[in-house]
N, CA, C and O of each residue as an XYZ file, in Angstrom:
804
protein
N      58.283     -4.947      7.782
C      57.143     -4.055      7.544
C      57.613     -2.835      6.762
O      58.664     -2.376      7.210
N      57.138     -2.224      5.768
C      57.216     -1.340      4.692
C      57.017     -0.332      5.394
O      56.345     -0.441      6.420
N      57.558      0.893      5.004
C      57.730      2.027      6.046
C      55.764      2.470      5.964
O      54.994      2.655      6.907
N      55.543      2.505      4.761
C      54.525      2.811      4.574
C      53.235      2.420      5.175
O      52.231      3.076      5.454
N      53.561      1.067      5.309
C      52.511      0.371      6.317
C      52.707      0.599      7.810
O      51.756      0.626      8.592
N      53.663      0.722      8.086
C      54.304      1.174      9.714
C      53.832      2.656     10.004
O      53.478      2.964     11.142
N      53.831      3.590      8.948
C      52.955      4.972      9.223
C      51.613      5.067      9.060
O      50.855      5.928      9.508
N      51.375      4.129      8.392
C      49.542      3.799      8.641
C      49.283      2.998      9.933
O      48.147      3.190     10.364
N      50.006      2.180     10.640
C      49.473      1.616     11.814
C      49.960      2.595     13.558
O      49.636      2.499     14.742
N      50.834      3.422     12.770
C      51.207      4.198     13.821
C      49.693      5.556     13.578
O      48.977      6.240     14.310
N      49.788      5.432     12.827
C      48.451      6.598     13.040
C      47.382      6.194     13.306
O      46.471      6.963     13.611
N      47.261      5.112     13.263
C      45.664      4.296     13.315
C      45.901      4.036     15.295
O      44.992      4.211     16.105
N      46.998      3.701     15.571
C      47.122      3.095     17.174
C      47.328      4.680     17.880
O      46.542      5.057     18.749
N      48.444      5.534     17.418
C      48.298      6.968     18.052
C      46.810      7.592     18.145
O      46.331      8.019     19.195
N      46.194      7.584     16.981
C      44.949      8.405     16.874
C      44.038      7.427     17.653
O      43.554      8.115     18.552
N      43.631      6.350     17.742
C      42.760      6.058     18.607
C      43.354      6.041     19.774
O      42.701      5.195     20.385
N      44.051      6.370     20.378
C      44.764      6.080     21.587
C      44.117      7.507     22.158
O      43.180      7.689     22.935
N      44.976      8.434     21.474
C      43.964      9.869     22.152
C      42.713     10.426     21.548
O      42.640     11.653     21.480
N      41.947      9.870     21.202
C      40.156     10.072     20.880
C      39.663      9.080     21.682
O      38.757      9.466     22.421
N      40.035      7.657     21.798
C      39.019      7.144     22.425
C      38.063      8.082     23.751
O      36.858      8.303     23.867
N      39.282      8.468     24.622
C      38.560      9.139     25.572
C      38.550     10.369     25.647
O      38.979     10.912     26.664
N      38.015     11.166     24.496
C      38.440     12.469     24.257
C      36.992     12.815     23.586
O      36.077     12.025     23.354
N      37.053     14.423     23.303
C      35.833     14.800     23.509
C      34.971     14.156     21.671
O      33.809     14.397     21.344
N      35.641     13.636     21.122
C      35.185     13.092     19.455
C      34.124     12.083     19.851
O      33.011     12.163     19.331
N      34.490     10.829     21.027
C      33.545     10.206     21.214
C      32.156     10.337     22.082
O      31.092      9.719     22.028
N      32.790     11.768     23.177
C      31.457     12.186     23.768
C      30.558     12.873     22.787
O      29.343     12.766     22.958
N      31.042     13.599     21.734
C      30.169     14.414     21.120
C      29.459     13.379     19.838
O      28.343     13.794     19.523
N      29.862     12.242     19.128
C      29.196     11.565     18.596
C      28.076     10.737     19.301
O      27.126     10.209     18.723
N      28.368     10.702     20.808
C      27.363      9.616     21.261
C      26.580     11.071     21.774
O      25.359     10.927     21.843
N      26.858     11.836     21.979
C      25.407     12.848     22.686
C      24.477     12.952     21.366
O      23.252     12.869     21.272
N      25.739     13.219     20.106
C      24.818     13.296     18.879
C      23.529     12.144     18.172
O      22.597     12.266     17.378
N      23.987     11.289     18.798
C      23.425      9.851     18.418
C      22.308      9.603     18.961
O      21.415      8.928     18.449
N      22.270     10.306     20.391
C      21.318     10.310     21.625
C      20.115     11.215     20.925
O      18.979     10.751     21.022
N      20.277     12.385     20.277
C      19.791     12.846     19.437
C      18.947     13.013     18.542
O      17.866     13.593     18.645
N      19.562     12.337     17.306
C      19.563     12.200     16.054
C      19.564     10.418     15.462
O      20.002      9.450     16.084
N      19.025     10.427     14.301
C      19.191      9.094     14.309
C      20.759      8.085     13.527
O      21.377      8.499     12.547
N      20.926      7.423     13.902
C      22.785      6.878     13.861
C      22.917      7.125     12.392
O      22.855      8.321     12.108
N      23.044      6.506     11.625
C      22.790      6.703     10.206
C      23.681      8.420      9.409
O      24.821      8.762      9.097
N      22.624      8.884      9.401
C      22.995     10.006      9.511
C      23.969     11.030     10.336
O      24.504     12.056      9.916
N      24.059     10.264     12.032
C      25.128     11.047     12.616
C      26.839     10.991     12.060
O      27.780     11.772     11.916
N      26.407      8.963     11.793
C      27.570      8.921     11.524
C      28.005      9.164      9.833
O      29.157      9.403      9.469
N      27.143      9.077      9.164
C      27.324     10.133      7.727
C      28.479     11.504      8.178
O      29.678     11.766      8.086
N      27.337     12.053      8.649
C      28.197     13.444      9.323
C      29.519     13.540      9.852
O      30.356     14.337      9.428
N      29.705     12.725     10.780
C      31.174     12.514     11.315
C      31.853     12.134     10.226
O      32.617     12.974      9.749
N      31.760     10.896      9.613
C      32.858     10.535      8.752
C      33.031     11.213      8.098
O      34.256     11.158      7.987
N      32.540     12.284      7.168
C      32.650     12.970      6.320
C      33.677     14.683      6.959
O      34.253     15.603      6.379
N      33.435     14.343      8.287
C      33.911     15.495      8.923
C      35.150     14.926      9.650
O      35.582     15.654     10.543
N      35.696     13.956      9.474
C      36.390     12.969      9.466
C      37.436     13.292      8.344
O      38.454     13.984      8.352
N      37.090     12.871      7.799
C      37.816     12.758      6.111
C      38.323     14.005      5.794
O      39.409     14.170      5.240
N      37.284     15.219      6.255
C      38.343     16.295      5.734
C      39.099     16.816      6.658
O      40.108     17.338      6.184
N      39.018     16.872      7.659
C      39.730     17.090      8.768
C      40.911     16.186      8.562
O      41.949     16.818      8.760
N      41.172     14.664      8.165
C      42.371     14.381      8.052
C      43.666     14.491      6.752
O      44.882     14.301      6.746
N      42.418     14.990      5.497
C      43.307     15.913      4.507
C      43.619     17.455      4.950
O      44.482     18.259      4.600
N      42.740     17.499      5.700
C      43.887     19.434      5.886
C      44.931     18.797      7.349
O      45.663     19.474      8.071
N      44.736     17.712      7.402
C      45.885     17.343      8.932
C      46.903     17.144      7.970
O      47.950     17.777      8.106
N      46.732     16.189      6.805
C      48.364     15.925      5.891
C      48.393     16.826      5.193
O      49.507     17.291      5.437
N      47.825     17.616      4.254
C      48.605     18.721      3.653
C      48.934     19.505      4.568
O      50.057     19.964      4.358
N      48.395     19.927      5.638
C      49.500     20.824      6.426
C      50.768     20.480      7.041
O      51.706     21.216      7.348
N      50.571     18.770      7.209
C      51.643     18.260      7.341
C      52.667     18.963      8.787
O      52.152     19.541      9.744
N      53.548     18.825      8.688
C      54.792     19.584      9.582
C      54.159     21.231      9.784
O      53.962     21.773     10.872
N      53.933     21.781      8.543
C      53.559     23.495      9.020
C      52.520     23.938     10.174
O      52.483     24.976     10.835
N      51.718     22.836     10.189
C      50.795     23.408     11.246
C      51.572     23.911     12.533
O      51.642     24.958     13.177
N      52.164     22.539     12.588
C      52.949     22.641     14.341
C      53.885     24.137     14.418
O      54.048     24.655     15.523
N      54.399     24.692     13.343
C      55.043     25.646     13.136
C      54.701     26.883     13.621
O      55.391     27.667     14.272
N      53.033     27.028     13.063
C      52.373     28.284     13.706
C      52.101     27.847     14.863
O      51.866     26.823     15.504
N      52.319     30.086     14.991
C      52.244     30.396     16.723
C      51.028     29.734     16.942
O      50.090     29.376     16.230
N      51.418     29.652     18.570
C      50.782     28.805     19.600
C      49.369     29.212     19.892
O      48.265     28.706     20.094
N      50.039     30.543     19.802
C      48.520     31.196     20.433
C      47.693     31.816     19.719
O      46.942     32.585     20.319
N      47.563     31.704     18.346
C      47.038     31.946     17.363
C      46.395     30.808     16.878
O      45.238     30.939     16.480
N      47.030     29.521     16.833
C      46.254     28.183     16.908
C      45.016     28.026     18.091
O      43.871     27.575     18.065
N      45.868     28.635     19.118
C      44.649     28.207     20.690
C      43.626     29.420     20.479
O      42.559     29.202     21.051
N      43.682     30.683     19.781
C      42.624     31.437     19.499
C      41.691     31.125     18.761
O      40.623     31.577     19.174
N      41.600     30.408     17.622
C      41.292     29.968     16.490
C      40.149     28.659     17.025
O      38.918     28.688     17.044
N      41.244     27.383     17.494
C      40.275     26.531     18.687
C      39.070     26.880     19.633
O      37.956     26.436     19.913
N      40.204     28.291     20.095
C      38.848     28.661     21.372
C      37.785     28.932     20.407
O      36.739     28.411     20.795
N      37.657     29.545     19.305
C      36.176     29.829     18.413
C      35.599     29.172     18.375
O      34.455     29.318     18.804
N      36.015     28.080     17.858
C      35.467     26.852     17.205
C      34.990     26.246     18.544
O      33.760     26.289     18.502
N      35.369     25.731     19.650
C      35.012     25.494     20.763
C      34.016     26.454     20.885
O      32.904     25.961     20.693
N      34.004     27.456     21.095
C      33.086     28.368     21.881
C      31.521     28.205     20.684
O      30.442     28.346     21.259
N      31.477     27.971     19.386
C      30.460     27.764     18.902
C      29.789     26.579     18.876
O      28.596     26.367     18.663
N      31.058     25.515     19.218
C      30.058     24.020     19.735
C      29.303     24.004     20.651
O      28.175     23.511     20.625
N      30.105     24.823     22.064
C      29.654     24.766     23.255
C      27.921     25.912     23.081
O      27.024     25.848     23.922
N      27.866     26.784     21.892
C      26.826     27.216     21.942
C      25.659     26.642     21.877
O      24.623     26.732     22.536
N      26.165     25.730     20.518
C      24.682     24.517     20.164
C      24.657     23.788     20.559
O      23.779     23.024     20.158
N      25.525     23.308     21.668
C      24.957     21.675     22.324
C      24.074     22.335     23.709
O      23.162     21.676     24.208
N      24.490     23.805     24.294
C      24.287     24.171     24.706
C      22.353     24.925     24.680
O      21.424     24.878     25.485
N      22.472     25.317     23.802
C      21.416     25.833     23.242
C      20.010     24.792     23.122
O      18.910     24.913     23.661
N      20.550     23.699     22.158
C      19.913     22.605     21.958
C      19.344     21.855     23.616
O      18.157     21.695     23.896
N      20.275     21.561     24.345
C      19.893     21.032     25.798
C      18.773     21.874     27.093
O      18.167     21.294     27.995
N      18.778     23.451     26.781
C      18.105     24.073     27.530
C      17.135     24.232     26.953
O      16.227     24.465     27.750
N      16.670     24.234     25.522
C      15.602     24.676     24.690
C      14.527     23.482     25.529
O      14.598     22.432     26.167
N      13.697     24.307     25.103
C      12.167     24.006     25.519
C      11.962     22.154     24.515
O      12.105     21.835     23.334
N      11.663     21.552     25.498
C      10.793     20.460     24.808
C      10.032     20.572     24.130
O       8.984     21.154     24.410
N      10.399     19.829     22.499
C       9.772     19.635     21.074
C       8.296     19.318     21.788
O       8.096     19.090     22.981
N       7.286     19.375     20.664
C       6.118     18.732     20.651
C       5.779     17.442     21.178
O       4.729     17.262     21.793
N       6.800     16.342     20.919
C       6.959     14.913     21.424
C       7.324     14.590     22.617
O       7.144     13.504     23.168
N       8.012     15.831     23.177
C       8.406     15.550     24.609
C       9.555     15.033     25.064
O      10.131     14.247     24.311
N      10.104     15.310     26.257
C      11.655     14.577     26.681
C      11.621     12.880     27.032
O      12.533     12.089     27.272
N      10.093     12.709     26.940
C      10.406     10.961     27.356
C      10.172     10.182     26.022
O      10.262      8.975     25.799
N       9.880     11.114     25.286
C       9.357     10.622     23.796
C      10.864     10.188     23.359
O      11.138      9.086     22.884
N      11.763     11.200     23.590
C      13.076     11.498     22.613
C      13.758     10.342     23.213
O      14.260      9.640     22.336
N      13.950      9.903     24.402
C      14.160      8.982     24.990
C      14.159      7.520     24.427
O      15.010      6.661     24.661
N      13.237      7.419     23.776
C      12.377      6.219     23.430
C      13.210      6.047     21.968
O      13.355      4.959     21.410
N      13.721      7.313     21.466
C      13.586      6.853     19.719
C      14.440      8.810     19.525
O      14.258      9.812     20.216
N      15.522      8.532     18.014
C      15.459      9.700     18.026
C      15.083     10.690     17.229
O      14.706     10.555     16.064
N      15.194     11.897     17.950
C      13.990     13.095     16.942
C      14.332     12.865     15.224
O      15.305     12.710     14.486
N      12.836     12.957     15.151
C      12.216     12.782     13.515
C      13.139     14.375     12.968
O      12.853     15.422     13.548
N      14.138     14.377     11.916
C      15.028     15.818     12.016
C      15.479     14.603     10.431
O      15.891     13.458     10.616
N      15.350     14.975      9.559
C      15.524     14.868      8.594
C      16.957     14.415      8.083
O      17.924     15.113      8.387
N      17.146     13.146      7.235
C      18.976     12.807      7.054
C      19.739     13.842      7.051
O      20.477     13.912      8.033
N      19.844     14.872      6.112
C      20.544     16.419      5.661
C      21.135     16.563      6.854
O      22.196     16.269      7.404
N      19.737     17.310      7.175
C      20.066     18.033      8.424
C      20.822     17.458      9.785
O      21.685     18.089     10.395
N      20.492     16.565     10.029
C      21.056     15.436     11.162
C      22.625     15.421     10.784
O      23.479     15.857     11.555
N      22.997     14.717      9.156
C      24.024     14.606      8.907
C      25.197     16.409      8.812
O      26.398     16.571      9.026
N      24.259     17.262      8.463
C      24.899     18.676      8.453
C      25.768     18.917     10.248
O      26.896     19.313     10.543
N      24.469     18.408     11.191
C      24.549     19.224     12.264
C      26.015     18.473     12.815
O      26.966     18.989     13.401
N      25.734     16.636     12.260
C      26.988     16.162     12.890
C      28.023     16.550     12.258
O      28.966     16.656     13.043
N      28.411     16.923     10.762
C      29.244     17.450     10.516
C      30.041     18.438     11.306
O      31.140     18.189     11.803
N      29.367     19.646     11.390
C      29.528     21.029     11.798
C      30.246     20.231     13.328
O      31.449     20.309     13.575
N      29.308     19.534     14.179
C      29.814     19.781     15.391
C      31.488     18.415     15.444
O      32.266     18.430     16.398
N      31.601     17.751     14.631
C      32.414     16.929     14.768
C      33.700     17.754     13.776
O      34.832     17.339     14.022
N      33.606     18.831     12.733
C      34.635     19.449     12.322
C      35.166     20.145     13.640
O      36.175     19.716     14.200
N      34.405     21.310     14.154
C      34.739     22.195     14.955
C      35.627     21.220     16.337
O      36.619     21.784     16.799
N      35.230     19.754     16.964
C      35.721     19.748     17.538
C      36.823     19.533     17.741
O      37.514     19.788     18.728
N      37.197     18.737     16.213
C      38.675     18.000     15.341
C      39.555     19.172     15.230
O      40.724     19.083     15.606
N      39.190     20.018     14.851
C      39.920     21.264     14.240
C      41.159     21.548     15.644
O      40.808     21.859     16.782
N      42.614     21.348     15.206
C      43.904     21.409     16.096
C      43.455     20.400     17.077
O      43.601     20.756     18.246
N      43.058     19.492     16.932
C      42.717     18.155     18.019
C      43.953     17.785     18.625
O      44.485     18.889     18.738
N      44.708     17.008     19.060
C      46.177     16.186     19.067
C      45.520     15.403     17.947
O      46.253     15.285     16.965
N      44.520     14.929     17.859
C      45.085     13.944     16.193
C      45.503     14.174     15.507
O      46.479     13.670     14.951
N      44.570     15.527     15.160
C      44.749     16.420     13.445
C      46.385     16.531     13.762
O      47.122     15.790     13.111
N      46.959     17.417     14.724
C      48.457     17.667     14.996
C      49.377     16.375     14.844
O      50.531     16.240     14.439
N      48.540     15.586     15.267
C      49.491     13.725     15.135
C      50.032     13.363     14.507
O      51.191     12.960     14.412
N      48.529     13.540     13.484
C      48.556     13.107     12.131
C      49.331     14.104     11.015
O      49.663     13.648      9.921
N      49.612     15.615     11.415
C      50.407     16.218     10.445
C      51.729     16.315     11.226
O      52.529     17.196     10.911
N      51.988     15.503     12.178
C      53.779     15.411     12.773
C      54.069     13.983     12.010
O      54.966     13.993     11.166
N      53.267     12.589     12.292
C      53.512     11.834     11.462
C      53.631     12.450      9.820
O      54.833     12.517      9.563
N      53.163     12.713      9.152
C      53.221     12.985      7.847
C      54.017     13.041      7.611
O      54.489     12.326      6.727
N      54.866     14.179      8.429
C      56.192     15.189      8.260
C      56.744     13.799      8.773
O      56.601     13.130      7.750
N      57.244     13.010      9.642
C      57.828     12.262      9.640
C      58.427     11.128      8.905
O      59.599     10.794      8.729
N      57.331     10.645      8.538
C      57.306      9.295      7.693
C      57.292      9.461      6.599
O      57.633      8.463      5.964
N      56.918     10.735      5.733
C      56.650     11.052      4.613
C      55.651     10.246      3.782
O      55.634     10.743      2.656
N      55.058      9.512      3.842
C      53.903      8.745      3.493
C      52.661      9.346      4.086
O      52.039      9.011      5.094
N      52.361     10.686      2.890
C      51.020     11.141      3.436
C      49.615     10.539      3.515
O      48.835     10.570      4.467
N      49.475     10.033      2.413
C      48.560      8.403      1.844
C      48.007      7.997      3.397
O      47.050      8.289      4.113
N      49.584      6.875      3.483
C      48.910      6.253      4.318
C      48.566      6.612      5.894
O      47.673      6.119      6.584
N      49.784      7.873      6.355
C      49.036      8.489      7.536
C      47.264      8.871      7.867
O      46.457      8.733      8.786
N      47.316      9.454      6.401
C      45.670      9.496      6.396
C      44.883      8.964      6.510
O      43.894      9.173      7.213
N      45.189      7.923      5.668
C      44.445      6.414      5.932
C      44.296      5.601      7.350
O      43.525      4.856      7.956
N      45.215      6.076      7.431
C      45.898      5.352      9.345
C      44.637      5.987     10.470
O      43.704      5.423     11.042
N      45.004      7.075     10.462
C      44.265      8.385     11.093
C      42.450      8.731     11.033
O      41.621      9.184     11.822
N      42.449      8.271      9.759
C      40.866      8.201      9.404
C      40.021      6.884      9.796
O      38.854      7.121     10.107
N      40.394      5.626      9.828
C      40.606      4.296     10.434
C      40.306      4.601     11.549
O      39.103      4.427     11.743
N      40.826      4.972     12.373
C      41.228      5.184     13.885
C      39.572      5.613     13.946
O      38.583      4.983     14.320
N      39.768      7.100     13.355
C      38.499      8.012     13.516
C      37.116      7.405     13.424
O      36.108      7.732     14.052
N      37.242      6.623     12.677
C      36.345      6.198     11.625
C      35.675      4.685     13.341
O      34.625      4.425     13.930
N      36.582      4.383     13.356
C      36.508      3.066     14.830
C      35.683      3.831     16.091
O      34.614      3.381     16.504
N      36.296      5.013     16.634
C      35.886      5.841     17.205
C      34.322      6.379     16.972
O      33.779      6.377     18.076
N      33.902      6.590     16.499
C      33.020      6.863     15.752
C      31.709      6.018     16.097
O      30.755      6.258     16.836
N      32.015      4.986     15.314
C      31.337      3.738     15.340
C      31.260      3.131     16.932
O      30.466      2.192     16.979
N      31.731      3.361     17.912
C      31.938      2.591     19.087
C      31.091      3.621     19.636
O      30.448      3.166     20.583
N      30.794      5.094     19.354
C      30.067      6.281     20.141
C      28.907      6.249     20.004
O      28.037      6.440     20.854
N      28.742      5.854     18.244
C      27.447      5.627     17.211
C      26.333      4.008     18.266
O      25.139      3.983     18.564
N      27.351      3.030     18.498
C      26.729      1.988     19.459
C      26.698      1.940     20.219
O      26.222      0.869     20.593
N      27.092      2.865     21.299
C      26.858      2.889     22.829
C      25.596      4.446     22.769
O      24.696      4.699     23.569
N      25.833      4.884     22.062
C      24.704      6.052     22.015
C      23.376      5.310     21.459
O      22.311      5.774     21.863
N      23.335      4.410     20.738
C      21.810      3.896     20.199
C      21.353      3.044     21.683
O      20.199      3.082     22.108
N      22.428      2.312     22.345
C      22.080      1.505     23.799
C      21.753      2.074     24.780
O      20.911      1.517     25.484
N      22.369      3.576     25.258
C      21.557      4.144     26.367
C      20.997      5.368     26.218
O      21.074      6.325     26.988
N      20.321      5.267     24.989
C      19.810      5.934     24.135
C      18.441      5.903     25.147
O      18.146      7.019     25.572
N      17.700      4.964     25.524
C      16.617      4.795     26.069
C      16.495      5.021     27.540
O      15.409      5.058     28.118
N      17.614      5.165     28.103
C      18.293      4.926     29.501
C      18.625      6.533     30.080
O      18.728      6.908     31.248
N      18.730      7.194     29.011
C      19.256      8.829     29.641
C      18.570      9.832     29.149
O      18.104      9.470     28.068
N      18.268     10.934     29.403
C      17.849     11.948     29.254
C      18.585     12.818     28.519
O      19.444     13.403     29.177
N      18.496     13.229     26.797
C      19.688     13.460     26.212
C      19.834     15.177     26.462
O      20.951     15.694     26.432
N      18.662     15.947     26.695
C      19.064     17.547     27.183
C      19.790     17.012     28.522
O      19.952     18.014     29.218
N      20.081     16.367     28.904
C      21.225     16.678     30.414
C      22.356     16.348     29.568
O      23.213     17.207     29.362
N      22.466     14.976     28.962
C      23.875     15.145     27.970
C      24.163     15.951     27.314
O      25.384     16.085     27.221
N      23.474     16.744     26.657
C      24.162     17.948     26.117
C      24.075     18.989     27.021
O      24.404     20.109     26.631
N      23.735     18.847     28.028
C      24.156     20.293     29.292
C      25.654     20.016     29.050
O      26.510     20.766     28.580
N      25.757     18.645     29.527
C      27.184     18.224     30.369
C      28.004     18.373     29.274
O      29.155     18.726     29.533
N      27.605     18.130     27.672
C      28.832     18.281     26.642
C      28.781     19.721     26.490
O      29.944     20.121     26.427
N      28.164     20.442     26.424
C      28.448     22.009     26.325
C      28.903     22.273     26.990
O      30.028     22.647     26.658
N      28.610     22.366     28.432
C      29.371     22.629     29.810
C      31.296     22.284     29.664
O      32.220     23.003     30.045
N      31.350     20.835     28.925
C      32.449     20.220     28.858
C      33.194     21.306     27.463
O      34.297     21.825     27.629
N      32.278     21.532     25.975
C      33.063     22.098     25.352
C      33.346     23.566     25.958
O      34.184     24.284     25.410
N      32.788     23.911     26.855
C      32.892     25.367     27.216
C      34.504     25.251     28.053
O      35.427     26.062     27.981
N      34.461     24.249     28.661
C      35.732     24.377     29.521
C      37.097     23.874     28.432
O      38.239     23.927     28.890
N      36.953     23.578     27.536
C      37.880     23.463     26.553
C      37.904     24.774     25.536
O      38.844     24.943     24.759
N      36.950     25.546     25.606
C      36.778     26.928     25.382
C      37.744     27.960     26.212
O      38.513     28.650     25.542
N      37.743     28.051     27.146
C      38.355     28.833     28.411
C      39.568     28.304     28.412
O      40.438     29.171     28.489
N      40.012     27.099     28.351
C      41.379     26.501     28.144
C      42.270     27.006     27.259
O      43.430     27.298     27.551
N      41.481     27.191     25.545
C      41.980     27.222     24.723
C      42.817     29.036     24.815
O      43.945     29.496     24.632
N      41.314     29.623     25.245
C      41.465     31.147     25.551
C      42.675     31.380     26.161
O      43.508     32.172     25.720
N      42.897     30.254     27.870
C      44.036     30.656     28.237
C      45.503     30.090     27.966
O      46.528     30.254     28.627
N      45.338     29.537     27.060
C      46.420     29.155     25.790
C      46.572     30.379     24.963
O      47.703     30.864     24.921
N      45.874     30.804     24.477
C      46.484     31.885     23.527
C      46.613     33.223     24.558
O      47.149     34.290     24.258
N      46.202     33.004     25.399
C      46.610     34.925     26.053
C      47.984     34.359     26.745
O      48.988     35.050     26.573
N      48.119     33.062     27.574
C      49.629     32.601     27.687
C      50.743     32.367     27.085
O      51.890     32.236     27.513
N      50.192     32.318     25.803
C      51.206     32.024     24.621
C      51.338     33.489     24.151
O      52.523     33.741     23.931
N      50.737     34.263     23.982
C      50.986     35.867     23.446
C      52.324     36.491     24.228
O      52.694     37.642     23.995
């Protein structure tokens, strides 16, 4: 096996290894619960893709910077997901209603659907262990190419497995309680991150 191909399958088996059960696939399937698939997953992949070019050009340097300047940076980004999933879940029922949304998801335009999954699938990637994975492999293997490729694959699988279990109990759950529970959830990865950087200072 060509080194090159060996750093694309190591990033493709590392990176899905820690997303499968990590917060990338809760937040695509709450999004999905949502919004309609199509468009969510527009959004992700695309928030996908760049998230795994700033993982290889940063390559090795990321891991370099301080600790707690990385976990400050996270906690933001956390703390503004946890606002809008947050926000979105307590808000008052649309015109159509919570058993409506249930049934089918809100009429919210491709753009926008695809914007919102963007936004919330960058912020949650941003210093993930992948993104970090994927710029320790880089630095390792030196085959930035195909780490990326490896890494985005992975993402890209992930994705798609959140995108089809979110259209299935799509009808089955009440999606303002899923996004209580994912805000609730990014909030405590919020407070984590916080006490990462005041521990690391």
């Amino acid at each position: 096996m060509s080194t090159a191909l060996l750093a694309l399958a190591s990033a493709f088996v590392l990176v899905l290894a820690v997303e499968l059960p990590d917060k990338t696939l809760v937040a695509t399937l709450v999004l999905t619960t949502r919004y309609r698939a199509w468009p969510v997953f527009a959004g992700v992949t695309i928030a996908f893709a760049v998230q795994c070019v700033i993982a290889v050009l940063a390559g090795h340097a990321l891991t370099l910077l301080p600790q707690n300047l990385v976990a400050a940076f996270v906690a933001v980004l956390f703390g503004v997901g946890a606002f809008m999933l947050l926000r979105e879940g307590f808000s008052a029922p649309d015109e159509t209603g919570e058993d409506a949304a249930r049934t089918g998801p809100t009429p919210v335009s491709f753009l926008r659907s695809a914007a919102t999954s963007f936004g919330v699938l960058f912020a949650a990637e941003w210093g993930d262990a992948s993104q970090l994975a994927t710029a320790g492999l880089t630095a390792r293997y030196g085959h930035p190419v195909a780490v990326g490729v490896g890494a985005f694959l992975a993402l890209i699988a992930v994705g798609a497995v959140a995108v089809v279990i979110g259209r299935k109990v799509r009808s089955r759950i009440r999606p303002k309680l899923v996004q209580r529970v994912a805000g609730f959830t990014f909030a405590g990865f919020t407070a984590f991150a916080v006490w990462q950087a005041i521990a690391g200072g």
